[in-house]
N, CA, C and O atoms as a GROMACS GRO file, in nm:
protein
  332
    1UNK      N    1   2.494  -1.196   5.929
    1UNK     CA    2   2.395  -1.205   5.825
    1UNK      C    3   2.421  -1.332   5.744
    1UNK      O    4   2.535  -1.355   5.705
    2UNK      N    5   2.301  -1.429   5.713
    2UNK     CA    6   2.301  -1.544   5.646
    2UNK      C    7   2.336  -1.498   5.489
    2UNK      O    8   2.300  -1.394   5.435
    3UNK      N    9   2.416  -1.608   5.429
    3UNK     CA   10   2.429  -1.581   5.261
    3UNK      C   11   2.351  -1.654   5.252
    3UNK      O   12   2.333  -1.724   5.351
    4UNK      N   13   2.277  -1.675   5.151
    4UNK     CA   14   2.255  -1.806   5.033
    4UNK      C   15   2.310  -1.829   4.918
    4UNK      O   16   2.341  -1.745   4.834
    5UNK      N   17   2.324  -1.962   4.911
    5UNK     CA   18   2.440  -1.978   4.780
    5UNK      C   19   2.341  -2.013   4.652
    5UNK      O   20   2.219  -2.002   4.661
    6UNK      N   21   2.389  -2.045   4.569
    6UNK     CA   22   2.355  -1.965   4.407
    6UNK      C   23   2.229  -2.157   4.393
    6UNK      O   24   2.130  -2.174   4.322
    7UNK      N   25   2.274  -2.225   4.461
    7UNK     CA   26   2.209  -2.342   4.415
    7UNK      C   27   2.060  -2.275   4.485
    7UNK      O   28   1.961  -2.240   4.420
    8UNK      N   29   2.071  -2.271   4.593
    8UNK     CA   30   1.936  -2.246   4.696
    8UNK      C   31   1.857  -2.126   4.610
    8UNK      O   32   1.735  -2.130   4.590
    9UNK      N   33   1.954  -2.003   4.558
    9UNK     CA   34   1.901  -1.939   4.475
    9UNK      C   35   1.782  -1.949   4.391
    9UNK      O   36   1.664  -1.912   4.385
   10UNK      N   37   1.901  -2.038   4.309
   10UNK     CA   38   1.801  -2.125   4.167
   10UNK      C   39   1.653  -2.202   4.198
   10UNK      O   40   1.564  -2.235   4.120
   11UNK      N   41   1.660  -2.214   4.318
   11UNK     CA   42   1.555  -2.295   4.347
   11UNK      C   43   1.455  -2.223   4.366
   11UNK      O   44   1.346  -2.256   4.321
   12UNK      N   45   1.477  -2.090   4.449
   12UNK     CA   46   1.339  -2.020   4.503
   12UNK      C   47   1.338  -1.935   4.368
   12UNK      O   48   1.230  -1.878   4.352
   13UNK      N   49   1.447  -1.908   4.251
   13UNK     CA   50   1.370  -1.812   4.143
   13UNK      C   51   1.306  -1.943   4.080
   13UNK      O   52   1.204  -1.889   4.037
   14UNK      N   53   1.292  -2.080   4.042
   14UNK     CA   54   1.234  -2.174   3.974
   14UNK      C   55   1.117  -2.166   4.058
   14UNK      O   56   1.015  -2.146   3.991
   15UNK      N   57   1.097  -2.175   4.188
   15UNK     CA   58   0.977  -2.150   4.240
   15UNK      C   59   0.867  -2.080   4.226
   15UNK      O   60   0.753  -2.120   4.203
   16UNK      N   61   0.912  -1.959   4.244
   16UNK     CA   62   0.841  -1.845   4.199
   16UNK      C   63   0.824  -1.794   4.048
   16UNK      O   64   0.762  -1.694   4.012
   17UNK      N   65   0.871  -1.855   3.994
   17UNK     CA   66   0.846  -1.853   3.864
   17UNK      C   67   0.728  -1.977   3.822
   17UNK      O   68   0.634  -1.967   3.743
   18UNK      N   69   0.757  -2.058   3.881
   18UNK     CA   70   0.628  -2.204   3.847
   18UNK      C   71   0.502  -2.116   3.921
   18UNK      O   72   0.391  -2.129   3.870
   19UNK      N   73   0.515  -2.022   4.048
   19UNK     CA   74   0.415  -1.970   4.139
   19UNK      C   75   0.352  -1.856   4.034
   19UNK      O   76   0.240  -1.822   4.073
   20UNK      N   77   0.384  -1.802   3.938
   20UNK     CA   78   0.372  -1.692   3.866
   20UNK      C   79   0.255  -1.761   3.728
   20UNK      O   80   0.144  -1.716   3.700
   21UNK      N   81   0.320  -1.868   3.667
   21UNK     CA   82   0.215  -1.948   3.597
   21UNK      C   83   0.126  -2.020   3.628
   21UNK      O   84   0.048  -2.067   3.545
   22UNK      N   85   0.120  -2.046   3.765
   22UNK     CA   86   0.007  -2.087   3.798
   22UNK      C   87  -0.084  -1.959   3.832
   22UNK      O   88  -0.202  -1.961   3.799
   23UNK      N   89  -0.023  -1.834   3.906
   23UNK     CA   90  -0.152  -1.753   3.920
   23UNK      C   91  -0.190  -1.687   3.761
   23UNK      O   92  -0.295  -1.625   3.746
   24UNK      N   93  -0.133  -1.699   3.692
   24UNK     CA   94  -0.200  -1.698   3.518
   24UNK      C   95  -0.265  -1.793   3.465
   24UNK      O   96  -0.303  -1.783   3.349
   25UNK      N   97  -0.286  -1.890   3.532
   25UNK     CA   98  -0.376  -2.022   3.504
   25UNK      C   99  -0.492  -1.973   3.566
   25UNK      O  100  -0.593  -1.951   3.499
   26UNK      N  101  -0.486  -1.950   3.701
   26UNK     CA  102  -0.593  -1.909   3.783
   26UNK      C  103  -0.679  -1.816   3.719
   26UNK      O  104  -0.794  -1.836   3.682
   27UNK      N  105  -0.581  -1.662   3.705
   27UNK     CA  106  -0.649  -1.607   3.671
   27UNK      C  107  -0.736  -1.597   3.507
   27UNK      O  108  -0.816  -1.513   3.465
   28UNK      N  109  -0.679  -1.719   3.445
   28UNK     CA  110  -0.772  -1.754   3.333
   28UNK      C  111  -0.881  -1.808   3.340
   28UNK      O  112  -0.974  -1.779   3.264
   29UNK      N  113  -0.888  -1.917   3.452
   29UNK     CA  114  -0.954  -1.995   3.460
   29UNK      C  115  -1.120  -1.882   3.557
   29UNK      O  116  -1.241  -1.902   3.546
   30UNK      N  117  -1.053  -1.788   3.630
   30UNK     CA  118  -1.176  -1.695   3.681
   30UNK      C  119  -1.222  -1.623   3.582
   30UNK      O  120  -1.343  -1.623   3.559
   31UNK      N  121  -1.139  -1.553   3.511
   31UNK     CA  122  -1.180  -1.461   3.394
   31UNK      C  123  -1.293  -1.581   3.302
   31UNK      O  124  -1.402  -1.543   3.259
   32UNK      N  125  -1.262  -1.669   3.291
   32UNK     CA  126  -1.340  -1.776   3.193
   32UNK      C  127  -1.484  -1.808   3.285
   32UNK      O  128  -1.598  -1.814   3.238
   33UNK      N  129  -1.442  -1.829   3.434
   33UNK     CA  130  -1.588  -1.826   3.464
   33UNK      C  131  -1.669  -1.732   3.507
   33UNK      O  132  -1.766  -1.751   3.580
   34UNK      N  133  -1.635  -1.636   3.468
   34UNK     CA  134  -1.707  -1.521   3.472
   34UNK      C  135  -1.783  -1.455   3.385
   34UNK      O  136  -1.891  -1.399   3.400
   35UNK      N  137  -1.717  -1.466   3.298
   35UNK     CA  138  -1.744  -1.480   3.168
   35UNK      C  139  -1.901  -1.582   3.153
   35UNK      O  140  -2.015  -1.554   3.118
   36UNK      N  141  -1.844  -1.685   3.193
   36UNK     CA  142  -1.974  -1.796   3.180
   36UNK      C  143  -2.076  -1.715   3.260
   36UNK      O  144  -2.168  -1.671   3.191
   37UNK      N  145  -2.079  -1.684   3.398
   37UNK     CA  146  -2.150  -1.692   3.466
   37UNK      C  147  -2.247  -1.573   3.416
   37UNK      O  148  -2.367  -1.595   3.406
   38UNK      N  149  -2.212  -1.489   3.395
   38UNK     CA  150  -2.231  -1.350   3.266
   38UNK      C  151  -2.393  -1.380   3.199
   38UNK      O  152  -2.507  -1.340   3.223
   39UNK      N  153  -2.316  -1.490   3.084
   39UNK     CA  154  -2.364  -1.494   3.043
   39UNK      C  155  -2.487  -1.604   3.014
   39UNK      O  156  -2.574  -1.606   2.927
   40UNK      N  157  -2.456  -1.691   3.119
   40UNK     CA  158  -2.581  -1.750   3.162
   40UNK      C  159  -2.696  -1.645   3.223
   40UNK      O  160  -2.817  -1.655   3.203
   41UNK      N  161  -2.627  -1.540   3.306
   41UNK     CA  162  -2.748  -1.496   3.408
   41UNK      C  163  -2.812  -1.394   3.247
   41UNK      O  164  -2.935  -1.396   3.247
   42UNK      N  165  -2.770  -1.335   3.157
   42UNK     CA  166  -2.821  -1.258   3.066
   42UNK      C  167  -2.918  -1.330   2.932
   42UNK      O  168  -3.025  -1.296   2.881
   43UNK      N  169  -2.826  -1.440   2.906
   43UNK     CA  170  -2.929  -1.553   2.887
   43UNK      C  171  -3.051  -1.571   2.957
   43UNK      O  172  -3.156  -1.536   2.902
   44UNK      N  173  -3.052  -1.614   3.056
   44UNK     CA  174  -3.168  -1.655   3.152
   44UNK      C  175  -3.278  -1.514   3.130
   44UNK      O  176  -3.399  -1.540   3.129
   45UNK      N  177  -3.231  -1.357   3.111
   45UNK     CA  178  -3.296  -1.259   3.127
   45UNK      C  179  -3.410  -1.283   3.031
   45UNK      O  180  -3.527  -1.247   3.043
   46UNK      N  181  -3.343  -1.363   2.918
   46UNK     CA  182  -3.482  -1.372   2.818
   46UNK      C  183  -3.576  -1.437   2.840
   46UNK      O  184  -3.673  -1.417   2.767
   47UNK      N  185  -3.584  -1.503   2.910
   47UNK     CA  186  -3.709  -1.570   2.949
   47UNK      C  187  -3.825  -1.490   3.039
   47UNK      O  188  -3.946  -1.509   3.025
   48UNK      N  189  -3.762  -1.394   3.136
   48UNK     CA  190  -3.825  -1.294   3.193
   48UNK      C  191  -3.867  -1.149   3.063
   48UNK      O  192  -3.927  -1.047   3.096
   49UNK      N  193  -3.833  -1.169   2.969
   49UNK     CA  194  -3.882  -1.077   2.889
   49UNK      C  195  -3.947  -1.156   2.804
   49UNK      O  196  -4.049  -1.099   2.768
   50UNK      N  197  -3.940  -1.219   2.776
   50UNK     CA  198  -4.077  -1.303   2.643
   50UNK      C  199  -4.158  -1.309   2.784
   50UNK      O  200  -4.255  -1.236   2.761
   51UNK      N  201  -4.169  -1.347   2.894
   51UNK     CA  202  -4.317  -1.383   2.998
   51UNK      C  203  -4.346  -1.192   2.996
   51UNK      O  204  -4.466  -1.164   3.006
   52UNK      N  205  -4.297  -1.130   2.990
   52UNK     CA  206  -4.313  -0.992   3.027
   52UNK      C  207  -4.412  -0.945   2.897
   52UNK      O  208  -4.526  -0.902   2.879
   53UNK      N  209  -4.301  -0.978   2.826
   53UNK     CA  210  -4.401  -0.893   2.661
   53UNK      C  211  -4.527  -1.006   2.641
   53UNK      O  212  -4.618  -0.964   2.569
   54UNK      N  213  -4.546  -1.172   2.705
   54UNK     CA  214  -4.671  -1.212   2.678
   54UNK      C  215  -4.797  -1.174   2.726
   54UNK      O  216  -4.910  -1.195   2.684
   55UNK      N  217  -4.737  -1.092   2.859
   55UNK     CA  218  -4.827  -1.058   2.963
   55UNK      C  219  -4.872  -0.910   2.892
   55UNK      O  220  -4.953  -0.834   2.943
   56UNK      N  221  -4.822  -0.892   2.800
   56UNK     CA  222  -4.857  -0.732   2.787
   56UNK      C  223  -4.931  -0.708   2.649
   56UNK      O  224  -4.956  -0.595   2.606
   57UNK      N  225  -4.967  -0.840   2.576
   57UNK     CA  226  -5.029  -0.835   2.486
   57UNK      C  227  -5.188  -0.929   2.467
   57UNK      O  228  -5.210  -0.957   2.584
   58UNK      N  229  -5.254  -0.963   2.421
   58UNK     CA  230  -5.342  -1.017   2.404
   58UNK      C  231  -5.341  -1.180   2.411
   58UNK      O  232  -5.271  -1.225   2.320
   59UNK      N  233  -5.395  -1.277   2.489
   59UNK     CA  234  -5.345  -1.405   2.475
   59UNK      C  235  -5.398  -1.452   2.339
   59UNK      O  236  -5.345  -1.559   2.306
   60UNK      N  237  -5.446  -1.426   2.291
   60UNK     CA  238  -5.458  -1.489   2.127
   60UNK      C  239  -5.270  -1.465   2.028
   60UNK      O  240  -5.215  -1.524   1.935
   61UNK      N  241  -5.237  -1.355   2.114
   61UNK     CA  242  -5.096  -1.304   2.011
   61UNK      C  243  -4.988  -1.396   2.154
   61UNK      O  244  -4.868  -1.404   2.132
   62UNK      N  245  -5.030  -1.442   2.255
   62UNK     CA  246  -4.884  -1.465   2.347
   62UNK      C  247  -4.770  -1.534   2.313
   62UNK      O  248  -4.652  -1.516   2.344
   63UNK      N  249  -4.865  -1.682   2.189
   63UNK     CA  250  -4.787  -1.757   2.143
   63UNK      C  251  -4.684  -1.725   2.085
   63UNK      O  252  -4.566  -1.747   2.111
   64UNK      N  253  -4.760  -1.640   1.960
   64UNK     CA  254  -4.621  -1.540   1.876
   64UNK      C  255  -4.512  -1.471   1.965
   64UNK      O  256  -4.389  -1.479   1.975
   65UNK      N  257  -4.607  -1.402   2.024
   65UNK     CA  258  -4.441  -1.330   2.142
   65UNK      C  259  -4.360  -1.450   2.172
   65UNK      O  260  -4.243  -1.435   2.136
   66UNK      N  261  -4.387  -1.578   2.231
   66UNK     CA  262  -4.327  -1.652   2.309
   66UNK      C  263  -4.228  -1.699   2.199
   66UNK      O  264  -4.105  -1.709   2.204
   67UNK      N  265  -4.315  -1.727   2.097
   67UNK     CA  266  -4.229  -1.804   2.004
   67UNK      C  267  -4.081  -1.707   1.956
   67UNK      O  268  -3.966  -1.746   1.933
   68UNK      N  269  -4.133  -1.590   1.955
   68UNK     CA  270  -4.035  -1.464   1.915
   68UNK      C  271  -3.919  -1.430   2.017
   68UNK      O  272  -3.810  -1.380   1.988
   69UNK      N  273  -3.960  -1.463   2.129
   69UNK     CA  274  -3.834  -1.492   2.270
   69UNK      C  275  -3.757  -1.593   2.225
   69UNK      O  276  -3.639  -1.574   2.198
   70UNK      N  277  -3.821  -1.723   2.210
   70UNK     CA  278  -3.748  -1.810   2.203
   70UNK      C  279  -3.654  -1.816   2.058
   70UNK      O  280  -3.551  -1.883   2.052
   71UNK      N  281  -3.700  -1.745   1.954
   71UNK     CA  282  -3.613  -1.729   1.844
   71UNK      C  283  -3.523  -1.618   1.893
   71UNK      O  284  -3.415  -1.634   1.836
   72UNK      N  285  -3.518  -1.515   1.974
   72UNK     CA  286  -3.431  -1.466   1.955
   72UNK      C  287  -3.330  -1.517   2.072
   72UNK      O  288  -3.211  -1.512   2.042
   73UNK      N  289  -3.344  -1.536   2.123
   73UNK     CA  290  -3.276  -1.652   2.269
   73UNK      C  291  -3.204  -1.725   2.137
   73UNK      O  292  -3.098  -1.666   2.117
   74UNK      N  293  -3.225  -1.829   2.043
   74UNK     CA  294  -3.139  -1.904   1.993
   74UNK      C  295  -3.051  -1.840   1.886
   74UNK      O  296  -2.943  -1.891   1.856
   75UNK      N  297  -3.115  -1.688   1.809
   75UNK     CA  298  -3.032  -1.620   1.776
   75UNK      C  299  -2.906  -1.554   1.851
   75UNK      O  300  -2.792  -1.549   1.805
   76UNK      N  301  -2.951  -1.501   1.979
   76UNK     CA  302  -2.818  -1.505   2.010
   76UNK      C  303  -2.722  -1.553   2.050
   76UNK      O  304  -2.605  -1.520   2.029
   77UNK      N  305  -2.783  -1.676   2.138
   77UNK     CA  306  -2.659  -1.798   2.120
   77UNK      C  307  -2.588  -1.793   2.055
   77UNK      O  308  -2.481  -1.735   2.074
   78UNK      N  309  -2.626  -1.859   1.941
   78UNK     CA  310  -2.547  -1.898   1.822
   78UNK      C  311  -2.465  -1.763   1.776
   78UNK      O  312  -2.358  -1.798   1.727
   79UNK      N  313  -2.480  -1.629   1.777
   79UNK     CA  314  -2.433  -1.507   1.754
   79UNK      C  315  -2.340  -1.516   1.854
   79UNK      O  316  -2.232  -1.513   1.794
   80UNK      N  317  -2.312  -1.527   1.998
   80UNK     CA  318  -2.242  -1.548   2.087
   80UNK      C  319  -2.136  -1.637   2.071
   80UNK      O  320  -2.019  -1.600   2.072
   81UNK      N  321  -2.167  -1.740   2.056
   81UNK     CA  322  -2.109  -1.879   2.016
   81UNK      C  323  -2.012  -1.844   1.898
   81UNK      O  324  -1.893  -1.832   1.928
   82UNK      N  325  -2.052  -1.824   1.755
   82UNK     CA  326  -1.959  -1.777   1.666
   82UNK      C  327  -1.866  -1.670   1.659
   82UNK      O  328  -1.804  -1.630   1.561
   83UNK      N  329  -1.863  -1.626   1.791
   83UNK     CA  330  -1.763  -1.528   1.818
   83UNK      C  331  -1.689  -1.555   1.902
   83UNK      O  332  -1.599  -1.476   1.932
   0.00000   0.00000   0.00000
């Protein structure tokens, strides 16, 4: 049976220890785009609901709806954002 001596040791626990912070990098870096990706696609949902609620009201009122999507689209950004 092979020994390994204490230098060769040191090397594969320094290894695996540099291997350990990088998969905590990684897995920040997925958690973060997931996160994004989230919340782009839920973002994006508002636009399919202001065309939804314009379609369901009178075109003399669509503007107001539209305009009312798009205010609340930048309300929550910014509600998002400050948190």
């Amino acid at each position: 049976m092979a020994t390994i001596d204490q230098a060769a040791w040191d090397k594969a626990m320094q290894d695996i220890q540099s291997m350990q912070s990088t998969l905590v990098d990684y897995n920040a870096a997925i958690n973060t785009g997931w996160i994004l990706l989230c919340a782009m696609i839920i973002f994006s949902m508002q636009a399919g609901f202001a065309l939804l609620e314009a379609g369901c009201v009178r075109s003399k009122n669509g503007r107001n709806v539209l305009m009312k999507g798009a205010f609340d689209a930048c309300a929550g950004a910014l509600a998002w954002w400050a948190t």
